[in-house]
C-alpha positions, 0 to 999 in steps of 0.5 A: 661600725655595724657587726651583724650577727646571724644564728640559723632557728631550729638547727638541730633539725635542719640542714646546715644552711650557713654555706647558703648564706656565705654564697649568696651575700659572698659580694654584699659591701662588707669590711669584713665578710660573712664568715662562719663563727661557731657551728650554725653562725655567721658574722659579717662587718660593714660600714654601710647603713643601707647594706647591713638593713636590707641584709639583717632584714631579709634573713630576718624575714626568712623565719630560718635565722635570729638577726643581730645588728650591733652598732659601735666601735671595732678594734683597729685594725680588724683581723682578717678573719670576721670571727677574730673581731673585738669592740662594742660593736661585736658585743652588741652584735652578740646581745642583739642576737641572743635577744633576737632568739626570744623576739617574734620578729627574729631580729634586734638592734643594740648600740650605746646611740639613743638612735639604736632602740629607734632603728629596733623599731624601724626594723620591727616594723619592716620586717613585720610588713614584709613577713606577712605579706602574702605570695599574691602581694609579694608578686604585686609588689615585685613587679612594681619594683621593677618601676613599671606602672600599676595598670601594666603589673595588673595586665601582668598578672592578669587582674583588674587595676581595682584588684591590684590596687587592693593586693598592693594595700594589703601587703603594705606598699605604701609603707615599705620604702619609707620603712626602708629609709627610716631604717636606714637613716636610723642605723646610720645616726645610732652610728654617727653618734 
């Protein structure tokens, strides 16, 4: 079981942005939903690998939240309230985000399974692909996700293919979708282990 533990940066002087992140993954595939813990957290439980990485990696690339995945065992059966949990996995979701406050990378991942520090590194990885990718790259990048081809998201942006080419290179293309599955895999080992 994943517990994902999310605590918002630099709250004191910010707004309080927990309600924006109960709206938007207010239909993710949890067990349990986002539910706010105390004063700037939240907390979440799933059971899907592929759920709680593309969550734990999108807020962490945000910059505005420290991010922990903690990977292990919950008490059955869980309450209904997310913040009533108890087991392993809340525990390391507790100790990935408080090491995640001092990490440049906002984010960390904590489970017993010899898989769990490979899935920190997955997730280092990706979030630090995706968090220096330029606006350019981010567009380039989102057009190519929507599958068309690199000539057509060129035209749409009105470049040339070479320079497309080169925007895709630079944001690191290539490696976000293995980075992804890697990810992924690894969580879902440190799981089953």
């Amino acid at each position: 079981m994943f517990v994902l533990t999310v605590d918002q940066r630099a709250s004191r002087s910010d707004r309080d942005r927990v309600p924006d992140v109960l709206d938007q993954y207010a239909s993710a595939r949890t067990v349990r939903p986002f539910d706010r813990t105390a004063g700037d957290e939240v907390q979440a439980v799933f059971d899907a690998a592929d759920e709680v990485a593309a969550i734990a990696v999108d807020l962490a690339v945000t910059g505005g939240w420290s991010v922990g995945i903690g990977i292990g065992d919950v008490d059955s059966p869980l309450p209904a309230a997310t913040r009533a949990g108890r087991g392993r996995a809340f525990e390391a979701a507790r100790e990935a985000v408080e090491t995640a406050k001092h990490d440049r990378r906002r984010i960390r991942v904590v489970g017993a399974s010899d898989w769990a520090p490979h899935a920190q590194t997955a997730a280092a990885v990706l979030v630090d692909i995706l968090a220096n990718r330029s606006d350019a790259g981010r567009d380039a990048v989102d057009l190519m996700r929507t599958g068309v081809t690199q000539a057509r998201a060129a035209q749409s942006l009105g470049i040339t293919p070479q320079a497309m080419s080169a925007r895709l290179a630079a944001a690191g293309w290539d490696l976000q979708q293995p980075a992804e599955d890697l990810l992924i895999r690894l969580l879902a080992e440190a799981d089953a282990s």
